[in-house]
DRENDO-14127 format. One line per field, with one value per residue (C-alpha): residue number from 1; x, z, y; residue in three letters. Coordinates in steps of 0.1 Angstrom, whole numbers. Example, Ala and Ser with C-alpha at 12.3 -4.5 7.8 and 13.67 -1.06 7.14 Angstrom:
% DRENDO-14127
num <- c(1;2)
u <- c(123;137)
w <- c(78;71)
v <- c(-45;-11)
residu <- c(ALA;SER)
This chain:
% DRENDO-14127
num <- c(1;2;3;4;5;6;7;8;9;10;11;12;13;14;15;16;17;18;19;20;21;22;23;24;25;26;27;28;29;30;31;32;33;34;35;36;37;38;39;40;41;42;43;44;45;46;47;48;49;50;51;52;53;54;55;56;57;58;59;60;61;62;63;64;65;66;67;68;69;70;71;72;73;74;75;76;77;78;79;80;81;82;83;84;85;86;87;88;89;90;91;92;93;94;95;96;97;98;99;100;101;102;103;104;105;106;107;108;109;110;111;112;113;114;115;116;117;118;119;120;121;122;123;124;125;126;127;128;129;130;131;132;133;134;135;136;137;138;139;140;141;142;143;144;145;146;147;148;149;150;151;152;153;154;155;156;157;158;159;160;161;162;163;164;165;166;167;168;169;170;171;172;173;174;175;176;177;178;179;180;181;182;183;184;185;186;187;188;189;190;191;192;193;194;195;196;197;198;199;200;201)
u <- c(0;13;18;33;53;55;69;60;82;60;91;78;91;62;68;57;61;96;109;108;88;89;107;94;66;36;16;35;33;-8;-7;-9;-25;-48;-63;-31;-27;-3;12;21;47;57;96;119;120;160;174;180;214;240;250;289;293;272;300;302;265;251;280;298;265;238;203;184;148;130;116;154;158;153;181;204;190;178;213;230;254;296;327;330;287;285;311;289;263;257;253;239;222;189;198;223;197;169;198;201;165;161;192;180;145;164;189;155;137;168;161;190;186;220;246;282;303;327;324;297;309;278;251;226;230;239;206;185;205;195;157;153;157;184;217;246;278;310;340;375;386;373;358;367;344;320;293;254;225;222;251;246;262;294;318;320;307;273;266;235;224;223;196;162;154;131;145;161;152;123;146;144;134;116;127;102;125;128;161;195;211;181;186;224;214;188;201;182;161;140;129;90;94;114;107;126;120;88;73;70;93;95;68;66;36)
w <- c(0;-9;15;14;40;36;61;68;37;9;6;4;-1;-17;1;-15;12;18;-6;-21;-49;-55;-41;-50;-37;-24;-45;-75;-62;-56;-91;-100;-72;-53;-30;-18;21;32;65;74;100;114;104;82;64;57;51;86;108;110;146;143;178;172;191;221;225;219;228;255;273;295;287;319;317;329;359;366;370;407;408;378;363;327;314;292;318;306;323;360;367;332;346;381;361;359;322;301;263;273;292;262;237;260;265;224;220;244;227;192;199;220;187;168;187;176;141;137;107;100;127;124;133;138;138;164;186;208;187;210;196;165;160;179;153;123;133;144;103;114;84;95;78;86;100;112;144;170;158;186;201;224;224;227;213;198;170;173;210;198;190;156;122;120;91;71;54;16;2;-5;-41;-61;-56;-26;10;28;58;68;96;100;124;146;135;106;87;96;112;136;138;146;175;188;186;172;206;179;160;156;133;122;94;86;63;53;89;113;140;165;166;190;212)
v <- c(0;32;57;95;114;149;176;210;226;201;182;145;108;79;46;11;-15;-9;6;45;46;86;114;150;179;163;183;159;128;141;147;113;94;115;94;78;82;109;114;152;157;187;203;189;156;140;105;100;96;69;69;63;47;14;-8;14;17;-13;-39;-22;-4;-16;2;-4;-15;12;-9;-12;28;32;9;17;47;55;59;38;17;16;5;0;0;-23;-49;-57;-64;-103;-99;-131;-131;-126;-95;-86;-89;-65;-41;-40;-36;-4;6;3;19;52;56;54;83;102;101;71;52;34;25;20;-10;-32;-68;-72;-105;-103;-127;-111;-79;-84;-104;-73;-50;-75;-77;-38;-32;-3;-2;-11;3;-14;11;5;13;37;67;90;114;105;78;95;83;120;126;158;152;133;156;147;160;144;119;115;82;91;107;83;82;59;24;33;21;31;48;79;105;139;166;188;221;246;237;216;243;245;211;213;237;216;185;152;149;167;136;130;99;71;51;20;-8;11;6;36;24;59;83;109;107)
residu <- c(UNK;UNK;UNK;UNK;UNK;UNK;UNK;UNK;UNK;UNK;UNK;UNK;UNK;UNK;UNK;UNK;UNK;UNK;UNK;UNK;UNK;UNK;UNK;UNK;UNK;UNK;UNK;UNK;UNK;UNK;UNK;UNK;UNK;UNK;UNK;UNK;UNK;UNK;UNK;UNK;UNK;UNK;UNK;UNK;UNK;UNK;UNK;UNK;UNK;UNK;UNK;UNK;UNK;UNK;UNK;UNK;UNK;UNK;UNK;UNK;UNK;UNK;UNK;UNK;UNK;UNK;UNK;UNK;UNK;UNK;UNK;UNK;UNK;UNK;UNK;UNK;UNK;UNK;UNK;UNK;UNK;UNK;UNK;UNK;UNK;UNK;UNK;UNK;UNK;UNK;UNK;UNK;UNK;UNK;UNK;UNK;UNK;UNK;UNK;UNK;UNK;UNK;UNK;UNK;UNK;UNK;UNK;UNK;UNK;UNK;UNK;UNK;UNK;UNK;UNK;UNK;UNK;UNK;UNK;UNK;UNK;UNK;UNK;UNK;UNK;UNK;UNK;UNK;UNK;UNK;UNK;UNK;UNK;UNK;UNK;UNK;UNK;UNK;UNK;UNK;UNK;UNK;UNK;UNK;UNK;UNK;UNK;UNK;UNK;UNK;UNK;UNK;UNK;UNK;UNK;UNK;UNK;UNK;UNK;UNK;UNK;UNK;UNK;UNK;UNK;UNK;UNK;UNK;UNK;UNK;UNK;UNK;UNK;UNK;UNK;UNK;UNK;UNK;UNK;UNK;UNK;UNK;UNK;UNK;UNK;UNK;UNK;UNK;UNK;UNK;UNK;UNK;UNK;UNK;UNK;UNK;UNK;UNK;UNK;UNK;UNK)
């Protein structure tokens, strides 16, 4: 079923299951298929993030459960307070799952990576329909499930053009500098694999 996203600017992407089948105004792709269904979100629509610290936050953090957070807190868990956790793959896999679904309300389409050892995660990555691009050593900076919060020059997945895969985000904010000021806590929605994985209630 054919389904448009369009942002506040008219700028809009046609999804076919999960793929893109147009990219254009959504007064075009109205042109030809008036009746399709059309989603408007507020501020800016872009091809989504790729989150550069994939390793460090998903196989070397804990994201506590939030019946957990009286205990552990809501933030993700590292180094000394990640190694007296008794850790096992169920709890790995739950950890990857929070993980996955915070990187997604921050507009995250595509992580980077290493060779992920942990089969846990790497099979919450897999099923989460997030890209994964591969990378060699550290990237620096520091881990945050924003990019904008890194350090680092943020890195967008590539434009979305017909063919391409349904997997991109919309911003609550005018333009990418606004954006770059305001960091990607902005996100109202995530779409990837043609399914609306994050919106914000």
């Amino acid at each position: 079923m054919l389904t448009i996203h369009a942002d506040s600017q008219g700028r809009a992407l046609a999804v076919d299951g999960a793929w893109i089948a147009r990219a254009g105004f959504l007064e075009d792709l109205l042109a030809d298929r008036p009746r399709t269904r059309v989603r408007r979100w507020p501020g800016i629509l872009t091809a989504g993030l790729v989150n550069l610290h994939g390793d460090e936050l998903l196989e070397e953090a804990y994201h506590p459960d939030p019946r957990e957070a009286d205990e552990l807190g809501t933030e993700p868990l590292t180094g000394d307070a990640l190694a007296s956790l008794p850790m096992d793959d169920a709890r790995w896999g739950a950890s990857a799952r929070r993980g996955v679904q915070r990187m997604l309300a921050h507009g995250t389409v595509a992580v980077a990576c290493g060779e992920l050892r942990n089969r846990a995660v790497r099979d919450a990555v897999h099923r989460s329909g997030l890209g994964v691009v591969g990378r060699l050593g550290r990237p620096g900076g520091t881990a945050a499930l924003d990019p904008y919060a890194c350090g680092l020059p943020v890195t967008f997945a590539e434009p979305r053009e017909p063919g391409s895969a349904a997997r991109f985000a919309v911003f609550d904010v005018p333009d990418e500098a606004a954006l770059a000021a305001r960091g990607a806590g902005t996100c109202v929605a995530t779409v990837v694999g043609g399914r609306l994985v994050y919106r914000r209630r």
